[in-house]
MIDOSE-1310 file (N, C-alpha, C; in nm, 2 decimals, decimal comma, always signed):
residues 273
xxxx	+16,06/+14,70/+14,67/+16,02/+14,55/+14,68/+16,11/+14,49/+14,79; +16,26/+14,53/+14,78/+16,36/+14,43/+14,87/+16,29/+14,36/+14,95; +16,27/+14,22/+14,90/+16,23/+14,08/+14,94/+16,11/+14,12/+15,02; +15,99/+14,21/+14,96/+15,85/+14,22/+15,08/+15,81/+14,11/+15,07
xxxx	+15,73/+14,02/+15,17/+15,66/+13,90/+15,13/+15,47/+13,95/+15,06; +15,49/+14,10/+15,04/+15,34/+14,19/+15,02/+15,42/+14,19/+14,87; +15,30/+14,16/+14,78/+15,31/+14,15/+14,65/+15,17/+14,23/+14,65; +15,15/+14,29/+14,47/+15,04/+14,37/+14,43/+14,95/+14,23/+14,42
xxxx	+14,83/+14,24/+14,31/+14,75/+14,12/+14,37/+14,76/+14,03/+14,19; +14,78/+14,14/+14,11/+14,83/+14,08/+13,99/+14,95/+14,04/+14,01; +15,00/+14,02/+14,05/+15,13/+13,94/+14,03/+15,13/+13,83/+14,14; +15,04/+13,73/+14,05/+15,02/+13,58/+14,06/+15,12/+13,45/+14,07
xxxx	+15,21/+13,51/+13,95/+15,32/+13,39/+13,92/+15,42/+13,45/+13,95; +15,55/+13,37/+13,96/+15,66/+13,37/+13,94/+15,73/+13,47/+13,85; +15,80/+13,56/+13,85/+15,92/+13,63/+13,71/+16,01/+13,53/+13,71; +16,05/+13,55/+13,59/+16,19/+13,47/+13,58/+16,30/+13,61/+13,58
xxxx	+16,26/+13,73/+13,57/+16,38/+13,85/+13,62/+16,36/+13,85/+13,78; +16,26/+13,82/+13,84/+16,27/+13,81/+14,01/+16,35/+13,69/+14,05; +16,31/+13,59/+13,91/+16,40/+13,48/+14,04/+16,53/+13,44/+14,04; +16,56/+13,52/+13,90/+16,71/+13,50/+13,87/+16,78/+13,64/+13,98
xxxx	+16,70/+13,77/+14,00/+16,77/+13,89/+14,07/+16,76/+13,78/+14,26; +16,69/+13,69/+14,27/+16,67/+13,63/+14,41/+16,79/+13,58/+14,41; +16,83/+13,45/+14,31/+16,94/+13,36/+14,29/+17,06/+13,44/+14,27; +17,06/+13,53/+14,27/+17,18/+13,65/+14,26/+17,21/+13,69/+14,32
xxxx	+17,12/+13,70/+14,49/+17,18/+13,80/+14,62/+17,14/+13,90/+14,60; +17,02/+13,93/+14,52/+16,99/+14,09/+14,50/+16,83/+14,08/+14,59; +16,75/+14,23/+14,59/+16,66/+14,21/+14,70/+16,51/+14,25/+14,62; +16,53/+14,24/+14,45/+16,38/+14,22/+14,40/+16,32/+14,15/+14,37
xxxx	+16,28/+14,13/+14,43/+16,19/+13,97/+14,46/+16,05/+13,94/+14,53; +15,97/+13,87/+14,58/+15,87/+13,91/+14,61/+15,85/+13,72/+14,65; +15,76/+13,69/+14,78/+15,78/+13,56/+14,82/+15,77/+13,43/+14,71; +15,68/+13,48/+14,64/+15,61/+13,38/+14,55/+15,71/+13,36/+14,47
xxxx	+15,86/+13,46/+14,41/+15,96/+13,40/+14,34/+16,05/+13,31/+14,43; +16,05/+13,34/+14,53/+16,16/+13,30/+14,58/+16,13/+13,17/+14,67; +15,94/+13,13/+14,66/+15,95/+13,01/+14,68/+15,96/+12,91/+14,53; +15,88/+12,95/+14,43/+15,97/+12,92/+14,32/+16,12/+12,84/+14,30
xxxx	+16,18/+12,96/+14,31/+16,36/+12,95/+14,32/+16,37/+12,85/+14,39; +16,37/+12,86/+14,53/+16,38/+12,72/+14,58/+16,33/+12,56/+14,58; +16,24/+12,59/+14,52/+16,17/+12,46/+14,50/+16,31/+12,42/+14,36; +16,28/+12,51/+14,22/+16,44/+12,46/+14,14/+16,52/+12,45/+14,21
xxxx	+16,62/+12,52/+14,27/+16,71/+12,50/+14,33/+16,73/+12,32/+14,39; +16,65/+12,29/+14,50/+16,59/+12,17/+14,52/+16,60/+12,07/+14,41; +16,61/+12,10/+14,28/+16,61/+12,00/+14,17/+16,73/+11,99/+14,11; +16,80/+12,14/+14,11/+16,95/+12,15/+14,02/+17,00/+12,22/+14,13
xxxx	+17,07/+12,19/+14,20/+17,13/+12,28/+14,30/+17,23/+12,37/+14,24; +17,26/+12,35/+14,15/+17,38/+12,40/+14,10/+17,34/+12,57/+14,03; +17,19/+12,60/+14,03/+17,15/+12,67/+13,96/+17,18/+12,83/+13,98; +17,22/+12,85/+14,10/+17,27/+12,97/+14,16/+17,41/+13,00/+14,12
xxxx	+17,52/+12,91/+14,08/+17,64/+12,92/+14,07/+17,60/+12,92/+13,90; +17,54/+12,86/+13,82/+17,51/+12,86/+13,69/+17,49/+13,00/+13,68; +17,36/+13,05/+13,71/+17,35/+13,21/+13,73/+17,47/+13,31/+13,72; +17,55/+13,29/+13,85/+17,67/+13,36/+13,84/+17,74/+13,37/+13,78
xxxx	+17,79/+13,24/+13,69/+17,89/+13,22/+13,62/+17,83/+13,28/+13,48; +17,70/+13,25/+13,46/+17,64/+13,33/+13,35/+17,69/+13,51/+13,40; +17,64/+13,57/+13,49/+17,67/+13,71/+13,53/+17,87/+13,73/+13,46; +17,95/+13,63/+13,53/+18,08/+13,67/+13,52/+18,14/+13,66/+13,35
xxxx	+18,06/+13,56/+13,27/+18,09/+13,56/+13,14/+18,07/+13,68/+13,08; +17,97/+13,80/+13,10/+17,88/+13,89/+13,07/+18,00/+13,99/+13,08; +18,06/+14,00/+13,18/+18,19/+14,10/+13,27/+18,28/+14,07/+13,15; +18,33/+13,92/+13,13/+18,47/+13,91/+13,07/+18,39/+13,94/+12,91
xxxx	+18,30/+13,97/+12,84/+18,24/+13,99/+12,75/+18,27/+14,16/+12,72; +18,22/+14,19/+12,83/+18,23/+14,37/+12,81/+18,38/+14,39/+12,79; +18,48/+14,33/+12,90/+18,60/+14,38/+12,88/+18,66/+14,39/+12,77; +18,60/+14,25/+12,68/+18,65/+14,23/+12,55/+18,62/+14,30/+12,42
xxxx	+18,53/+14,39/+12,45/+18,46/+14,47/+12,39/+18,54/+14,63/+12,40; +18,55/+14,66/+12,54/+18,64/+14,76/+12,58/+18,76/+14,77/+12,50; +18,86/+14,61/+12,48/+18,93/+14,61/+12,45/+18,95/+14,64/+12,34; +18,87/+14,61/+12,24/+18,84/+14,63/+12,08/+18,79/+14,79/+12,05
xxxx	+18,84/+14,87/+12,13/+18,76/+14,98/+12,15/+18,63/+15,01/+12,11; +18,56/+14,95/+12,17/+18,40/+14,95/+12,21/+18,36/+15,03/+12,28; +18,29/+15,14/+12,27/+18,26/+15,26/+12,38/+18,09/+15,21/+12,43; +18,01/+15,15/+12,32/+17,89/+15,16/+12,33/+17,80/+15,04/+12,39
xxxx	+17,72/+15,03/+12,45/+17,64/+14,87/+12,45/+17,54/+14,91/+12,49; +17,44/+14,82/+12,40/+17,30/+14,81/+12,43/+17,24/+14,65/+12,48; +17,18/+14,61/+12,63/+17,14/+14,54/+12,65/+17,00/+14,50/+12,69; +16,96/+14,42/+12,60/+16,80/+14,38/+12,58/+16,82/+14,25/+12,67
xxxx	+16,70/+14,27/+12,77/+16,63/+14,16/+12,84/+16,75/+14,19/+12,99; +16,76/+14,34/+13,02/+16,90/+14,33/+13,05/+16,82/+14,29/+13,25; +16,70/+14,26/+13,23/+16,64/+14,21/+13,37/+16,65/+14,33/+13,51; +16,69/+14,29/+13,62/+16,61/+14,37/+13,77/+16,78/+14,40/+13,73
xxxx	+16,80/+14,51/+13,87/+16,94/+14,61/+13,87/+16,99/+14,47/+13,96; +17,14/+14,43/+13,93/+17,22/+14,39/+14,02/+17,38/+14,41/+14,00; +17,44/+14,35/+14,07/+17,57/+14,37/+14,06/+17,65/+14,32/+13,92; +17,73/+14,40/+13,87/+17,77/+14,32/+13,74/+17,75/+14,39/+13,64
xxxx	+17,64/+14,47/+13,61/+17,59/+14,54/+13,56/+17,69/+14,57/+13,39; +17,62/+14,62/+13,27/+17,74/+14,62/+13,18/+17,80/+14,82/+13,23; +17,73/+14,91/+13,25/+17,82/+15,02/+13,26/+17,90/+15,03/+13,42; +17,84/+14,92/+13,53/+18,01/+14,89/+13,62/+18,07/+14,87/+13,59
xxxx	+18,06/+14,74/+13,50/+18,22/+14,67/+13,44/+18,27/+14,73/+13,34; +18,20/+14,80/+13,25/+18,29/+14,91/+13,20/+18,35/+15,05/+13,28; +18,31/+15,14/+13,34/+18,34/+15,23/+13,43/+18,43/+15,18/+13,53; +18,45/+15,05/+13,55/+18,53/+14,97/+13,67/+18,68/+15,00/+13,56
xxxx	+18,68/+14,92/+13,47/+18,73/+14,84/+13,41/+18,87/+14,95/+13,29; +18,72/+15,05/+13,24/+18,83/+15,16/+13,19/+18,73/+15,32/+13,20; +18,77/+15,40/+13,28/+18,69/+15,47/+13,32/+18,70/+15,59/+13,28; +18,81/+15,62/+13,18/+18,83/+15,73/+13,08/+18,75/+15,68/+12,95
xxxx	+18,73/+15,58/+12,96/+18,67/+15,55/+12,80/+18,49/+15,63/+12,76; +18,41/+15,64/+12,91/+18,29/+15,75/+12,89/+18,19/+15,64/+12,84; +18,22/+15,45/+12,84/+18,11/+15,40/+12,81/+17,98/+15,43/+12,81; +17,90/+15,42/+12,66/+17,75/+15,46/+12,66/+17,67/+15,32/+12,67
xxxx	+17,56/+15,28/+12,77/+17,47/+15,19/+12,78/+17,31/+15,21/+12,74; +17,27/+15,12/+12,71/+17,13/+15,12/+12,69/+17,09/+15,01/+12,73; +16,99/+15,02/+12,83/+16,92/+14,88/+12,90/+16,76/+14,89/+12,89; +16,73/+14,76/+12,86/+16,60/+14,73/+12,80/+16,53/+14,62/+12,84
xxxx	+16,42/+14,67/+12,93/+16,36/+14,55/+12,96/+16,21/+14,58/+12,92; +16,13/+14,45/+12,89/+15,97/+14,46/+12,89/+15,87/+14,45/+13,03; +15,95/+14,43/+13,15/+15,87/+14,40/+13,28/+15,86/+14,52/+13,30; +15,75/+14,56/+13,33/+15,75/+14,71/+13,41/+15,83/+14,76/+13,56
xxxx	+15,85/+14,61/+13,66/+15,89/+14,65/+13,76/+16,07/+14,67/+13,74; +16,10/+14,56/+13,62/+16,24/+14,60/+13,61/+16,27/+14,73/+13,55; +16,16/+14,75/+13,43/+16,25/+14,89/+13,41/+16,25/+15,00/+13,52; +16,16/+15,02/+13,58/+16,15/+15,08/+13,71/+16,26/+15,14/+13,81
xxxx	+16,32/+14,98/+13,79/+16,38/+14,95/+13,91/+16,56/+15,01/+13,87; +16,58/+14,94/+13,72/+16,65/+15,03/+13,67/+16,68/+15,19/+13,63; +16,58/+15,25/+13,61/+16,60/+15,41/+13,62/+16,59/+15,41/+13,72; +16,53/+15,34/+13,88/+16,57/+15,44/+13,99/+16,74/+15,43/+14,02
xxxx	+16,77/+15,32/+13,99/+16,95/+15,26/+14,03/+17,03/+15,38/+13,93; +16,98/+15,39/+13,86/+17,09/+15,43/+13,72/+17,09/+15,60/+13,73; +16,95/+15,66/+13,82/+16,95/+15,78/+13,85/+17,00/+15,80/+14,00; +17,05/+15,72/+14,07/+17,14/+15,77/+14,17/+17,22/+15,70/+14,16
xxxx	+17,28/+15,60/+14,12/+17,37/+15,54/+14,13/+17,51/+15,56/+13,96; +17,43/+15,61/+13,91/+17,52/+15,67/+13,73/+17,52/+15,77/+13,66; +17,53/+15,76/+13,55/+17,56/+15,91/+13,51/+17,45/+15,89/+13,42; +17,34/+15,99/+13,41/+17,21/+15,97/+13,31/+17,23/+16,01/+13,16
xxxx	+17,35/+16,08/+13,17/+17,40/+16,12/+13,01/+17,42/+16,04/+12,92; +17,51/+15,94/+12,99/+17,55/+15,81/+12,95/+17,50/+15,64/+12,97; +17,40/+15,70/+13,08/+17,35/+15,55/+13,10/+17,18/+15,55/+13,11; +17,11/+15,50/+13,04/+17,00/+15,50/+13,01/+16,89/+15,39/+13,01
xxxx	+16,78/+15,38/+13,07/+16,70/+15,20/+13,07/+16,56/+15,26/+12,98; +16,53/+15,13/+12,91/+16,41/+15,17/+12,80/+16,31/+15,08/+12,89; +16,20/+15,08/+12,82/+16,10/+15,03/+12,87/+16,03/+14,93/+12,71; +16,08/+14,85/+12,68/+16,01/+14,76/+12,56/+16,06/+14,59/+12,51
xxxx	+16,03/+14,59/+12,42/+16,01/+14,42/+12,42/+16,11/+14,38/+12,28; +16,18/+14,28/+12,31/+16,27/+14,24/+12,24/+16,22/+14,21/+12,09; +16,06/+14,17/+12,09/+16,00/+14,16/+11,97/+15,94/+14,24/+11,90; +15,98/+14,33/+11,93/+15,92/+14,50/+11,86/+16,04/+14,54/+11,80
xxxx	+16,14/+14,51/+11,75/+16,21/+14,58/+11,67/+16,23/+14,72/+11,64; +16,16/+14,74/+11,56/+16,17/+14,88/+11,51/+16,16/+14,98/+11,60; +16,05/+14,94/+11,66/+15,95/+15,06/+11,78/+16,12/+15,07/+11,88; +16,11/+14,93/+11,93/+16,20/+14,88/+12,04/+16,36/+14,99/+11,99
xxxx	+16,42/+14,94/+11,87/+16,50/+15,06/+11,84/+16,55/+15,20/+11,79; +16,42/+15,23/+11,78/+16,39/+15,36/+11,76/+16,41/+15,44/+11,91; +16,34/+15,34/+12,01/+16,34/+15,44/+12,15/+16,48/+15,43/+12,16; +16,57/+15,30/+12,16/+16,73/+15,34/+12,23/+16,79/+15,44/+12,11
xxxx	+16,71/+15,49/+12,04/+16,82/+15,55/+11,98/+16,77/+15,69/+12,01; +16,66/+15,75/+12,02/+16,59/+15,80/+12,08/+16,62/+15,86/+12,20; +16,68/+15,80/+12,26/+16,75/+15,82/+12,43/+16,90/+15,95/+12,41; +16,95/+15,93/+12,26/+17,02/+16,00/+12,23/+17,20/+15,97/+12,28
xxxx	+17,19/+15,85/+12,34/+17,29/+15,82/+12,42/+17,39/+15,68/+12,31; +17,32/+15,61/+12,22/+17,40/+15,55/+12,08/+17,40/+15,59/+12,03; +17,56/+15,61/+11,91/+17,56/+15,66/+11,82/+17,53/+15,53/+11,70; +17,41/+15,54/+11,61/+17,43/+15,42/+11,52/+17,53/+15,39/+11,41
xxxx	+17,64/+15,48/+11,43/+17,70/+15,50/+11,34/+17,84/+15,43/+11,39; +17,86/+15,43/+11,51/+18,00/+15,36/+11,61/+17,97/+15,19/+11,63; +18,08/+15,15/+11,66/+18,05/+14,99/+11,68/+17,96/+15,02/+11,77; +17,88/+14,89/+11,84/+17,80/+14,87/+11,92/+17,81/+14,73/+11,94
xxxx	+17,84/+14,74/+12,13/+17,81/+14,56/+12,16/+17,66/+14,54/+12,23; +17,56/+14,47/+12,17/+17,48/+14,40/+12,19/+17,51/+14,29/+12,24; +17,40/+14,30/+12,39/+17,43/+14,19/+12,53/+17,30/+14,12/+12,47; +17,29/+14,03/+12,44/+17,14/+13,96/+12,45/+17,16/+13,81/+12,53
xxxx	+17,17/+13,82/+12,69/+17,22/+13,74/+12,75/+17,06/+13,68/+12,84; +17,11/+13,54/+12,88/+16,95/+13,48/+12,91/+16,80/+13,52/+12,91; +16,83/+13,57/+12,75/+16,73/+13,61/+12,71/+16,59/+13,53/+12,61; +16,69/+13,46/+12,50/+16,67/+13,39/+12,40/+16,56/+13,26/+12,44
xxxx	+16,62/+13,16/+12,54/+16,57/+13,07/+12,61/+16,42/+13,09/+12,63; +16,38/+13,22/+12,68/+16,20/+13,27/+12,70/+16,13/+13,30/+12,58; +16,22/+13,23/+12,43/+16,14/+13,24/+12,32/+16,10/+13,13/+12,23; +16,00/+13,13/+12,24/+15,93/+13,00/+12,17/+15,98/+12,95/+12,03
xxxx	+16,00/+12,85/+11,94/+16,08/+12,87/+11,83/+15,98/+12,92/+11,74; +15,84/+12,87/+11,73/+15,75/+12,98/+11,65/+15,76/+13,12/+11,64; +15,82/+13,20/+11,78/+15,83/+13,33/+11,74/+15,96/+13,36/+11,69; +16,01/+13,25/+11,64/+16,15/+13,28/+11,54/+16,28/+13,42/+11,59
xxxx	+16,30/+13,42/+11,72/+16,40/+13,49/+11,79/+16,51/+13,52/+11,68; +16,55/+13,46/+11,58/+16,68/+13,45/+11,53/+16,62/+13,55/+11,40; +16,50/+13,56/+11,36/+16,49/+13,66/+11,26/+16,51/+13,80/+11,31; +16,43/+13,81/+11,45/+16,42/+13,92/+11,53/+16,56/+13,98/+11,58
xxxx	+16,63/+13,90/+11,61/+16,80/+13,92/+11,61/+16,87/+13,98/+11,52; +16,81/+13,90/+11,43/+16,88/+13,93/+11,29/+16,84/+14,11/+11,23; +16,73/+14,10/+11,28/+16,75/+14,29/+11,28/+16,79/+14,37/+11,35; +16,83/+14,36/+11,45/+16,92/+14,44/+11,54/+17,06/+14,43/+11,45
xxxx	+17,13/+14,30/+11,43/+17,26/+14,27/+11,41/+17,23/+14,39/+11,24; +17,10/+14,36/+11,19/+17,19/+14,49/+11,07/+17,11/+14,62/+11,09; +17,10/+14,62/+11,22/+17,12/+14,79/+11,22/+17,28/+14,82/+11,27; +17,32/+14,75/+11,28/+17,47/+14,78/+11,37/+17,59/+14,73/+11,25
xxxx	+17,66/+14,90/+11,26/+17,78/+14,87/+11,16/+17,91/+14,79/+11,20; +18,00/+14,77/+11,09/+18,05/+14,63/+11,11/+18,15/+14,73/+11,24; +18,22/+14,61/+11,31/+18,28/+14,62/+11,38/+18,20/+14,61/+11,55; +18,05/+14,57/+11,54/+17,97/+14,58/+11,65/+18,01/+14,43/+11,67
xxxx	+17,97/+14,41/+11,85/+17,99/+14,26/+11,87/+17,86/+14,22/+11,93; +17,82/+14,13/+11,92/+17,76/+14,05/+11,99/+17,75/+13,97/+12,08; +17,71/+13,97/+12,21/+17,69/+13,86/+12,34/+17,62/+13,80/+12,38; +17,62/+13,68/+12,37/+17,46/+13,58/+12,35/+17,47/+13,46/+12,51
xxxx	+17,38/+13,46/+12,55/+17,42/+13,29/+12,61/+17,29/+13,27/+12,62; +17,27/+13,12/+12,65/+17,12/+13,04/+12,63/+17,14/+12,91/+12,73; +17,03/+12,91/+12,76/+17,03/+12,79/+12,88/+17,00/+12,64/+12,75; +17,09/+12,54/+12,82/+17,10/+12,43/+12,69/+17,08/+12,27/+12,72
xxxx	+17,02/+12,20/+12,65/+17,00/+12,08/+12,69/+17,10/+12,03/+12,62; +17,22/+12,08/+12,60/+17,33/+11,99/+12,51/+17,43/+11,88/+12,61; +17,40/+11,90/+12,74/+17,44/+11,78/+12,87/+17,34/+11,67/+12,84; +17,22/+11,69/+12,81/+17,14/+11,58/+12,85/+17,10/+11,56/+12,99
xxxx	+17,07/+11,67/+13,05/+17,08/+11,67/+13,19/+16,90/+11,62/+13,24; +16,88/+11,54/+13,32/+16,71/+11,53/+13,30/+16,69/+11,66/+13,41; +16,73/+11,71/+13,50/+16,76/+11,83/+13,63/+16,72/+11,90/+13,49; +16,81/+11,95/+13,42/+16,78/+12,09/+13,33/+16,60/+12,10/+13,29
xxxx	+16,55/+11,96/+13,25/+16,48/+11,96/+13,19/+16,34/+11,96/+13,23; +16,35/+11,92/+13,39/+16,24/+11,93/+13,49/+16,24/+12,06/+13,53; +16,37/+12,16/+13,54/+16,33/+12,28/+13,55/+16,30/+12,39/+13,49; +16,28/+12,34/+13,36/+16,20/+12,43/+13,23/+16,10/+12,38/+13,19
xxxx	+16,07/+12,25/+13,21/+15,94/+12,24/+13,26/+15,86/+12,34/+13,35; +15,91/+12,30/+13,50/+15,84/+12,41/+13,56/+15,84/+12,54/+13,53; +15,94/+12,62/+13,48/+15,91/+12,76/+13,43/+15,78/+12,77/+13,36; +15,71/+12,68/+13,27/+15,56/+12,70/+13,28/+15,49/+12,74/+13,33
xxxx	+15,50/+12,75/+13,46/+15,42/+12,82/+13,59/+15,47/+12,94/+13,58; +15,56/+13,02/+13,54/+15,62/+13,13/+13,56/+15,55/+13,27/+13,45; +15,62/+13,32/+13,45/+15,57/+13,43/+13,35/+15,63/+13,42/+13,20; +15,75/+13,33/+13,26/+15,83/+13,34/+13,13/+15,86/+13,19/+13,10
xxxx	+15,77/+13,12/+13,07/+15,81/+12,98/+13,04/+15,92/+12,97/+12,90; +16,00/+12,85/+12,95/+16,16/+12,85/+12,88/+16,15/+12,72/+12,81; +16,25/+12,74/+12,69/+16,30/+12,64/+12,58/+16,44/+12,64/+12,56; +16,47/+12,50/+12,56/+16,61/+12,49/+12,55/+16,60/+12,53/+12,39
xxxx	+16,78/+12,54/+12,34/+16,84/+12,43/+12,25/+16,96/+12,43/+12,22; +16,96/+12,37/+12,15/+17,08/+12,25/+12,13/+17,18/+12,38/+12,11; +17,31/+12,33/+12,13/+17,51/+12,37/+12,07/+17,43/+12,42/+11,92; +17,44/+12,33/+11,83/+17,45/+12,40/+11,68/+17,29/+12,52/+11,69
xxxx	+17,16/+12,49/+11,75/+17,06/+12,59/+11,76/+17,15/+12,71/+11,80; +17,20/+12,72/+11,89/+17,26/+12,84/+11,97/+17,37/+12,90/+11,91; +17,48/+12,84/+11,84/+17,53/+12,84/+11,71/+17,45/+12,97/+11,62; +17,39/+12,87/+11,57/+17,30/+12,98/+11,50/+17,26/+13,11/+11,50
xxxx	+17,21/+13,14/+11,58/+17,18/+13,24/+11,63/+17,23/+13,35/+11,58; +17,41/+13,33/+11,62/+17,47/+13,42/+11,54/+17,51/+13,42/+11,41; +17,42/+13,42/+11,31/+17,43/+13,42/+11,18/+17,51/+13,42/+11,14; +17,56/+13,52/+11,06/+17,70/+13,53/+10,96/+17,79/+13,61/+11,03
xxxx	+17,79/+13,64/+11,13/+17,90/+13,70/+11,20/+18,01/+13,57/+11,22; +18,14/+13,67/+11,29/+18,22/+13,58/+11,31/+18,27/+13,57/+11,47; +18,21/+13,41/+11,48/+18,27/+13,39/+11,63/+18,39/+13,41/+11,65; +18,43/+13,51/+11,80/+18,56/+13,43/+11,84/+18,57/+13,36/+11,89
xxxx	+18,70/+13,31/+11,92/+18,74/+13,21/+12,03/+18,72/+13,20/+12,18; +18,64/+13,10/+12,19/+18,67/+12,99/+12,15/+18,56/+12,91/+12,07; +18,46/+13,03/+12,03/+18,29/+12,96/+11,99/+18,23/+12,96/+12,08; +18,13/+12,90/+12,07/+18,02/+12,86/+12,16/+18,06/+12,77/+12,25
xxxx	+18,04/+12,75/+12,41/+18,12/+12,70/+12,46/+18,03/+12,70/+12,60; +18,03/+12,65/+12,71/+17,97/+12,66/+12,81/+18,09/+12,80/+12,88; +17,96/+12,86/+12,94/+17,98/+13,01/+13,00/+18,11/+13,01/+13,09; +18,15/+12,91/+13,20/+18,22/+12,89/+13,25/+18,40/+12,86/+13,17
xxxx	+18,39/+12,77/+13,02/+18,48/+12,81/+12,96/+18,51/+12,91/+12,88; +18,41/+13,01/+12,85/+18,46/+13,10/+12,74/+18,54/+13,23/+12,87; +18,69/+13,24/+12,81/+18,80/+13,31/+12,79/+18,78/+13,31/+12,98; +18,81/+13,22/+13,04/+18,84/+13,23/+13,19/+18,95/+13,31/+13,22
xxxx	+18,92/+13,40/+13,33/+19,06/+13,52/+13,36/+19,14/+13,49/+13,49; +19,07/+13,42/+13,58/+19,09/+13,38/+13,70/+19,03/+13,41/+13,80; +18,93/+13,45/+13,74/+18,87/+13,52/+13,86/+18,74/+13,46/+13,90; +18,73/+13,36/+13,83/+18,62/+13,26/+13,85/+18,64/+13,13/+13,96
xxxx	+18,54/+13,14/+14,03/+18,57/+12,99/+14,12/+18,51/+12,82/+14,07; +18,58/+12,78/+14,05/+18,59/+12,65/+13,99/+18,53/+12,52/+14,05; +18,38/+12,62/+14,08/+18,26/+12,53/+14,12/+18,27/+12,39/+14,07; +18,27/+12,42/+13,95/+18,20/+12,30/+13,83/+18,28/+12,15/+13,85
xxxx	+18,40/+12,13/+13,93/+18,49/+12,04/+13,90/+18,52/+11,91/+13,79; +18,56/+12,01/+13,70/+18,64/+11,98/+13,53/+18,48/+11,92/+13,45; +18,36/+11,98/+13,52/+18,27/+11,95/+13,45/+18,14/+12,11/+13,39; +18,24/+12,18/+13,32/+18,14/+12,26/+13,26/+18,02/+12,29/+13,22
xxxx	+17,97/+12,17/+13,23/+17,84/+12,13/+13,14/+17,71/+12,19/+13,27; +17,79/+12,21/+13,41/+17,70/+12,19/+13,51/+17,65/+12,35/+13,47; +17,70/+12,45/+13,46/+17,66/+12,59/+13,44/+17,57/+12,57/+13,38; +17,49/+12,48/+13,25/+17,46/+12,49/+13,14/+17,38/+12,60/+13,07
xxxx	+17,46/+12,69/+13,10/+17,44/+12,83/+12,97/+17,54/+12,77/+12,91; +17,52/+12,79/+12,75/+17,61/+12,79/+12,60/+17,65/+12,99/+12,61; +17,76/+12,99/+12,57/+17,78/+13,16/+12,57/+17,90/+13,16/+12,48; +17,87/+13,28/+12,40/+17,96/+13,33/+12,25/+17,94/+13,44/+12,26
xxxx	+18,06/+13,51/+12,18/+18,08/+13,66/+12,19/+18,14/+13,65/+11,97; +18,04/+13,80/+11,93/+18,09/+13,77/+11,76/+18,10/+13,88/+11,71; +18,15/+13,91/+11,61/+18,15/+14,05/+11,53/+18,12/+14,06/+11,43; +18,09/+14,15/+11,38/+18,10/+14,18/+11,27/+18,15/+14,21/+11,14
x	+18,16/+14,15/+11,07/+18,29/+14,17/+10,95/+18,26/+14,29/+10,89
């Protein structure tokens, strides 16, 4: 793909995994996302640094996971290959530890795009991309386990990061969640973030409007909605919190000036008792 302006002839709309891999600096993309992207951008300018700061919350998530001795993670909706990735920042991070990944997407061009990266660029023993839909449950985890690369028996951190937002509340995302979280024994964590209308921003709200046009039209919700999500597990600190404040290391640039709300991803990390 790297940015052809030659698209196949189905692919009419917009992705929302093309336009977030565009707004990233990455090169899958195709013109129609990335006149998309800029038309948003044009409305929230802030939306590229939102992005990132969502990517770097994701990094200080895995570490924290590492740290709890976490060897495992499975991420759903885990979108096109870019930088950041959860088995770099673990292999970066602690590289005796032998982290196992599983990445799962339902777009065909991203899973694609992922086994070609992960087969020259990682180790295939240990790092593995599925091809299925976050609302298939069973089927959906049958294949990552299937891959042979999770143990279901070891903790397990589940990434389910801007993902949630592309689900309608009719299709009740939080039930569908809620089966993953008990296939996974205690001591698994969980990594969530959701794009949120808890600013009141009217920018947020014209640009999930437009996602209509896209493949993946988006729904806010609210701090306590997103809350939710994670059930009976137990938040850590600091809770749910905009992406840019949960557990800053320094290594973040301080776009936002003393106003967090501008990222507006909501993002929590939880465990299991």
């Amino acid at each position: 793909m790297s940015g052809s302006d030659d698209k196949p002839a189905a692919l009419d709309r917009p992705s929302s995994a093309r336009v977030y891999d565009y707004l990233l600096g990455g090169t899958h993309h195709y013109a129609i996302d990335r006149a998309f992207a800029d038309e948003q951008v044009a409305v929230a300018p802030d939306m590229p640094y939102g992005m990132r700061s969502n990517r770097e919350f994701i990094g200080r998530a895995v570490r924290l996971a590492l740290r709890h001795g976490i060897r495992q993670f499975v991420d759903i909706g885990a979108g096109l290959p870019s930088q950041g990735q959860a088995h770099e920042i673990a292999d970066e991070t602690d590289p005796e530890a032998g982290a196992r990944v599983v990445y799962v997407d339902n777009e065909e061009i991203a899973h694609a795009h992922s086994e070609i990266l992960l087969a020259e660029e990682a180790d295939p023993r240990r790092h593995r991309a599925v091809f299925g839909d976050f609302s298939d449950d069973e089927r959906l985890w049958q294949r990552v386990l299937d891959t042979g690369v999770i143990d279901p028996r070891e903790p397990t951190c589940l990434l389910v990061t801007a993902l949630l937002h592309f689900m309608p509340p009719e299709k009740a995302p939080e039930r569908t969640l809620a089966f993953y979280q008990d296939r996974l024994p205690s001591g698994s964590m969980l990594v969530l973030s959701h794009i949120s209308d808890a600013d009141h921003r009217p920018d947020t709200h014209e640009v999930v409007a437009n996602y209509a046009r896209t493949t993946n039209p988006a729904f806010l919700r609210s701090r306590d909605e997103v809350a939710a999500l994670f059930g009976d597990w137990e938040l850590v600190e600091p809770g749910v919190v905009w992406a840019v404040e949960w557990r800053p290391d320094g290594r973040e640039e301080p776009w936002w000036d003393d106003d967090p709300a501008r990222v507006r991803y909501l993002a929590g990390v939880a465990t299991k008792p």
